[in-house]
C-alpha positions as CSV (number, residue, x, y, z in Angstrom):
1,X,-1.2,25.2,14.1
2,X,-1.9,28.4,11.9
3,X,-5.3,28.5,10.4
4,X,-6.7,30.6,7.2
5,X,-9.1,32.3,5.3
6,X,-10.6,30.2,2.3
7,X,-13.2,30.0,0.9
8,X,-15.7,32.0,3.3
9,X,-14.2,30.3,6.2
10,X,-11.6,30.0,8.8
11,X,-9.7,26.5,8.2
12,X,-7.2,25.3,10.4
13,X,-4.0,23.6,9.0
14,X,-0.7,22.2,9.8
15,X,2.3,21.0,7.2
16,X,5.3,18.8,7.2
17,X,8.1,19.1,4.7
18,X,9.8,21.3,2.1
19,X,7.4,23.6,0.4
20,X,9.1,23.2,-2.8
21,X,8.5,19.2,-2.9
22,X,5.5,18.2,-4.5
23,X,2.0,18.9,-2.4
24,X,0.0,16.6,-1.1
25,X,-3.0,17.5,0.8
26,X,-4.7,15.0,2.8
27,X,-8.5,15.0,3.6
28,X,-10.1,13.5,7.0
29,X,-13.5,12.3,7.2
30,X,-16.9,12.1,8.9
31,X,-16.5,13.9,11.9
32,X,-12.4,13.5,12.3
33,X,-9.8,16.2,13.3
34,X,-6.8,16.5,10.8
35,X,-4.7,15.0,13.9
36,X,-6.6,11.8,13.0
37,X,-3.6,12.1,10.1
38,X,-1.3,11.4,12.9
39,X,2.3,13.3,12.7
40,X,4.1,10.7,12.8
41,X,2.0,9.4,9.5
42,X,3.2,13.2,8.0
43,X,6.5,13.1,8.6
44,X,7.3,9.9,7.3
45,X,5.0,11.0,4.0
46,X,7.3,14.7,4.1
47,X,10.3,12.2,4.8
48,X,9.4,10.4,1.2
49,X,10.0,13.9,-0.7
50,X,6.3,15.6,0.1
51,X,5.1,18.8,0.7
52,X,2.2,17.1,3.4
53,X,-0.8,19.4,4.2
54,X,-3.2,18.4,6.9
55,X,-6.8,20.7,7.9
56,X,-9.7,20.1,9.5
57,X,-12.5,20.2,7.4
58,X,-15.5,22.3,8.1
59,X,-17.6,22.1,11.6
60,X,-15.0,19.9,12.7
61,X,-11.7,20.3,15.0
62,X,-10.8,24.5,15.1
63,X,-12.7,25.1,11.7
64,X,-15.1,27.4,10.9
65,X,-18.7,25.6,12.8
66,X,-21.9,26.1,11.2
67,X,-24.0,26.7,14.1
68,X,-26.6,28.2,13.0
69,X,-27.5,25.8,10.7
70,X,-28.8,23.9,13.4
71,X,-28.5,19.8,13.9
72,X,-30.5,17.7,11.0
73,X,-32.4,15.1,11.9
74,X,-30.2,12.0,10.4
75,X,-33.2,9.6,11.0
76,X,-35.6,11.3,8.8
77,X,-32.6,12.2,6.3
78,X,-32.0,8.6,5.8
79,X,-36.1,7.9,5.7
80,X,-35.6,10.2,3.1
81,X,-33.1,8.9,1.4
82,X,-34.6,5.9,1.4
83,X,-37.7,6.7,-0.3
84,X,-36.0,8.8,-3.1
85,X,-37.4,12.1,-1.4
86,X,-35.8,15.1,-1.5
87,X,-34.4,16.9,1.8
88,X,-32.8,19.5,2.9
89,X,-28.5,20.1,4.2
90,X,-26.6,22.3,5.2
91,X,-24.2,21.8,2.8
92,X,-23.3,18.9,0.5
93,X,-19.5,17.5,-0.4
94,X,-19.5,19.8,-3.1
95,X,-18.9,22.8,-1.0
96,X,-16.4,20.7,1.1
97,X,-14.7,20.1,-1.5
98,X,-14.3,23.9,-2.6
99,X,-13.0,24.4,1.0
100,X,-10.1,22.7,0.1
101,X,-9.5,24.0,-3.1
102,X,-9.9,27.3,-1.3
103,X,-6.7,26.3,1.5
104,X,-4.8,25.5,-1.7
105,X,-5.7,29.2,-3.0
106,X,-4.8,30.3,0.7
107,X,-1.5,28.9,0.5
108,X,-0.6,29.7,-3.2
109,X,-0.8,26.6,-4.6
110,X,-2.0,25.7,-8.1
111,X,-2.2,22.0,-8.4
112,X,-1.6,19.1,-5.7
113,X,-2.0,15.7,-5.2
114,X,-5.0,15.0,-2.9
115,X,-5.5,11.9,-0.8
116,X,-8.2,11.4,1.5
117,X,-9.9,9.3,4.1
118,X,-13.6,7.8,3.9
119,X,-15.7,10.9,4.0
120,X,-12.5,12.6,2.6
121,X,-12.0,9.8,0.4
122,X,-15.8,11.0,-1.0
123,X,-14.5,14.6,-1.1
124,X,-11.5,13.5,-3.4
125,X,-13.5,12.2,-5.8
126,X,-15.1,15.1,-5.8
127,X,-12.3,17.1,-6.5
128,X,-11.6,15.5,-9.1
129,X,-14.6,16.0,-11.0
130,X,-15.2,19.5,-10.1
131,X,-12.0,20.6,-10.0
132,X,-9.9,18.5,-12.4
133,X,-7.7,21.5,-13.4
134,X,-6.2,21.7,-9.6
135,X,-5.4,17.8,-9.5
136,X,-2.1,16.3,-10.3
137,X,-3.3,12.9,-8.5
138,X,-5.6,11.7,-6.7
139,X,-5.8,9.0,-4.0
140,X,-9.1,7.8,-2.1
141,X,-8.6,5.4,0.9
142,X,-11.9,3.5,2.0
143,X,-14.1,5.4,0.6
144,X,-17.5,4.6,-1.9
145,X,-19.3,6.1,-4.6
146,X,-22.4,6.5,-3.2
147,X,-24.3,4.3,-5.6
148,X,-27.2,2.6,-4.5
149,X,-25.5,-0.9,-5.9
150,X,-23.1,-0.7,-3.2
151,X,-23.7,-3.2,-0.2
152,X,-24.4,-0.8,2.7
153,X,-22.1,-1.1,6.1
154,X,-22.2,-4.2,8.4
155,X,-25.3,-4.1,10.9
156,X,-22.7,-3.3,13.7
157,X,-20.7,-0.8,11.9
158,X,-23.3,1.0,11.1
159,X,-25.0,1.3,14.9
160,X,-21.8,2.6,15.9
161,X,-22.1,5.2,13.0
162,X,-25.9,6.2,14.3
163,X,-25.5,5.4,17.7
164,X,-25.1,9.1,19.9
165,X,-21.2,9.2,21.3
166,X,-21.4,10.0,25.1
167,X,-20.7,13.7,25.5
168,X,-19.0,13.2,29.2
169,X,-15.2,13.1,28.9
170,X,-13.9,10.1,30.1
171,X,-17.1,8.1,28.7
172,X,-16.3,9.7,25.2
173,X,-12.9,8.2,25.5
174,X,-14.3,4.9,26.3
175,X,-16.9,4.8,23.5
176,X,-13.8,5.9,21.1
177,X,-11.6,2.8,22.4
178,X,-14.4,0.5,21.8
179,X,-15.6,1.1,18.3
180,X,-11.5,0.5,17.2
181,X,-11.7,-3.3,17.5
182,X,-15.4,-3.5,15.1
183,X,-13.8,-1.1,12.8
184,X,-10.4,-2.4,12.2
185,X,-10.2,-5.5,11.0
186,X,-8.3,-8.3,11.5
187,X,-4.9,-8.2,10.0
188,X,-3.4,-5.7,12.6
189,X,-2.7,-5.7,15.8
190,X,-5.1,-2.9,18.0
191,X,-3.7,-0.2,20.1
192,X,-5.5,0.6,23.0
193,X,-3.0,3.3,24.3
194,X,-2.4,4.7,21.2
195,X,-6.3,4.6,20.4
196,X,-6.6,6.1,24.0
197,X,-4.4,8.8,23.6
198,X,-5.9,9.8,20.2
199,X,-9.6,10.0,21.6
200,X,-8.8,12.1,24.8
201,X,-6.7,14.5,23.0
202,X,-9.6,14.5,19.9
203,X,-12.1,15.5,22.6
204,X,-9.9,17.8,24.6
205,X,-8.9,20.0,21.1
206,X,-12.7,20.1,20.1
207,X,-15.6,18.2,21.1
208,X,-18.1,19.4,18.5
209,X,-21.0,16.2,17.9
210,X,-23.3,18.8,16.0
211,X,-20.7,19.2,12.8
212,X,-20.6,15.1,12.7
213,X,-24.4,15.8,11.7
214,X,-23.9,18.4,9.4
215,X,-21.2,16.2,7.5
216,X,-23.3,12.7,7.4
217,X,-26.5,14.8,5.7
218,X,-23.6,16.6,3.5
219,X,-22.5,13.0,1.9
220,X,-25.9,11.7,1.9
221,X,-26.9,14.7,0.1
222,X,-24.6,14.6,-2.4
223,X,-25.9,11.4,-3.4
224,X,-24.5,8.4,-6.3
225,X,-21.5,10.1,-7.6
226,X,-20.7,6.7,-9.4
227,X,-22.0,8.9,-12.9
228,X,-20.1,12.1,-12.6
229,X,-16.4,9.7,-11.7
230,X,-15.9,9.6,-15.5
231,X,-14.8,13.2,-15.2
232,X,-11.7,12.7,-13.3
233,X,-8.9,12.8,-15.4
234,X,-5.8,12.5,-12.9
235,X,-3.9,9.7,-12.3
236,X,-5.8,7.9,-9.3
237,X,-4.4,4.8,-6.9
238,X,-7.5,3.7,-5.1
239,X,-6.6,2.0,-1.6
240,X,-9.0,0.1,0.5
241,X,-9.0,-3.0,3.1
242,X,-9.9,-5.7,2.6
243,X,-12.0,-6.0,5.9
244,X,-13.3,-2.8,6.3
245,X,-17.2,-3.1,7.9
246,X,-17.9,0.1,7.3
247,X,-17.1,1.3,4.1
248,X,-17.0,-2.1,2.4
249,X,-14.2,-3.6,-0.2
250,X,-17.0,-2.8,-3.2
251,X,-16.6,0.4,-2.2
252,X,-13.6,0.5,-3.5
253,X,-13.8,-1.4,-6.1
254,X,-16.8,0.7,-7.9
255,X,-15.2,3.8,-6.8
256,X,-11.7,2.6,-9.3
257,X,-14.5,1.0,-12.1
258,X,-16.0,4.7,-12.2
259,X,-13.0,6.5,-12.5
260,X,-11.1,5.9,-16.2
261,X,-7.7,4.5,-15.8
262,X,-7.4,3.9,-11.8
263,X,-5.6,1.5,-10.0
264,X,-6.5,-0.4,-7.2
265,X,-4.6,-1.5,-4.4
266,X,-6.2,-3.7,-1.7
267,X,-4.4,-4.0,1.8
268,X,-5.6,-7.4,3.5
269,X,-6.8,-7.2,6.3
270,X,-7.5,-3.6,6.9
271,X,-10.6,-2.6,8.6
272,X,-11.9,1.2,8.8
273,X,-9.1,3.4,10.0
274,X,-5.4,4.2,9.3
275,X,-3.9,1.4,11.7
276,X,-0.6,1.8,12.5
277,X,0.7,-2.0,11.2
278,X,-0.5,-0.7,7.9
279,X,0.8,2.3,7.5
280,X,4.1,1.2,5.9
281,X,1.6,-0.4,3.4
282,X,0.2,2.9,2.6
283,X,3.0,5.2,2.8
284,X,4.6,3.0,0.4
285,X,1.5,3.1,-1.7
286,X,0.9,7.1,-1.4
287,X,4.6,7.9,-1.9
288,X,5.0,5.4,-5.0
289,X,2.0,6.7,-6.8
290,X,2.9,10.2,-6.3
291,X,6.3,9.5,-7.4
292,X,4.9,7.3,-10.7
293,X,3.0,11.0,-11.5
294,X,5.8,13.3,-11.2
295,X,8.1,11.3,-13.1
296,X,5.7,11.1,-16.3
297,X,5.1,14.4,-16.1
């Protein structure tokens, strides 16, 4: 996989399809490797007539780390938060989102459609707003607003957000496999070979717990983004399941109300994660909206 110099950093990509078919570049979230956009999840997308882009974000996967920003402390971060206090971050979405528009630059690309994933599905939407000129569409999957008149993530979700994965190897792996059954909901079958696979090769490309920090105080910094939505002006398809614990269904919902014009597609019975049994759901959902676009333009 080839990476690239944008935006101050080193950026690791991959693509799947023509380059002259319309680009869509797809953003991971809190503390996932592009590979959690599996390939076979590209080529199908590059197999509906897309240009597909994949990267990891910043202190994540073979991206640039910020090291020497050191680890926050999420505990007092969220005490923080909590009590309306200000704090300090390395970073905030904001700049994640530039990293993106800077692999766009990289590449020599104008305008794309961007679709992204929970914490990417946060860094959409702020694409959209601070960088409305370089969107042709956009599509958040399970993501929020950030407002504080969203109901927060189930009690059990949210340990296994907080809760420390085990650095050792084949413990890692184990943790991984475990959290897939809270997270995913109930309409889809689980995986555990495929979920397996996924979390040894995840830790064996790059291991890296100390960006997963760097990224939580980066959305928690950026705070309620619920005012700034009414700047998006691209088409946007908002996807969420209906059983995500994590990232719940008002997520969603407020994330569509705040943007003017969106759509809103629920999948039942999708949890937190792109589960395979839904993926013709969402293909179907990403390719169709993009499609919708192009033809009215």
């Amino acid at each position: 996989m080839p990476d690239i110099t944008a935006n101050g950093i080193q950026i690791e990509y991959d693509t799947f399809g023509d380059e002259s078919s319309p680009p869509l570049l797809l953003v991971m979230g809190l503390g996932a490797q592009m590979i959690n956009w599996d390939e076979e999840f590209c080529t199908q997308l590059a197999d509906r007539g897309l240009y597909v882009i994949r990267f990891d974000n910043r202190d994540v996967g073979l991206s640039t780390k910020f090291e020497e920003a050191g680890i926050p402390n999420i505990t007092k971060i969220m005490a923080a938060v909590a009590q309306g206090e200000a704090f300090d971050a390395p970073y905030t979405l904001n700049e994640m989102a530039d990293d993106a528009m800077g692999l766009l630059d990289a590449l020599g690309i104008k305008k794309a459609h961007v679709c992204g994933a929970s914490m990417g599905a946060m860094i959409t939407q702020v694409i959209g707003y601070r960088h409305p000129d370089r969107v042709l569409s956009l599509i958040p999957i399970m993501g929020s607003t950030g407002s504080p008149d969203v109901p927060p993530a189930k009690p059990e979700a949210m340990a296994l957000l907080t809760t420390p994965a085990p650095t050792e190897r084949e413990a890692n792996i184990e943790h991984a496999v475990k959290t897939q059954p809270v997270l995913g909901g109930s309409g889809f079958p689980f995986d555990e070979k495929r979920a397996r696979d996924m979390a040894a090769r995840a830790y064996d490309r790059a291991f890296y717990p100390q960006g997963f920090a760097r990224q939580m105080a980066a959305i928690m910094a950026t705070g309620n983004r619920k005012p700034l939505l009414k700047g998006v002006t691209a088409p946007t398809l908002v996807i969420h399941g209906s059983d995500d614990p994590l990232v719940p269904l008002e997520g969603g919902l407020d994330t569509a109300d705040g943007i003017p014009g969106a759509e809103m597609q629920i999948i039942e019975g999708m949890g937190h994660g792109l589960v395979v049994g839904a993926w013709p759901q969402l293909i179907e959902a990403i390719a169709g909206h993009v499609a919708k676009v192009v033809s009215n333009n």
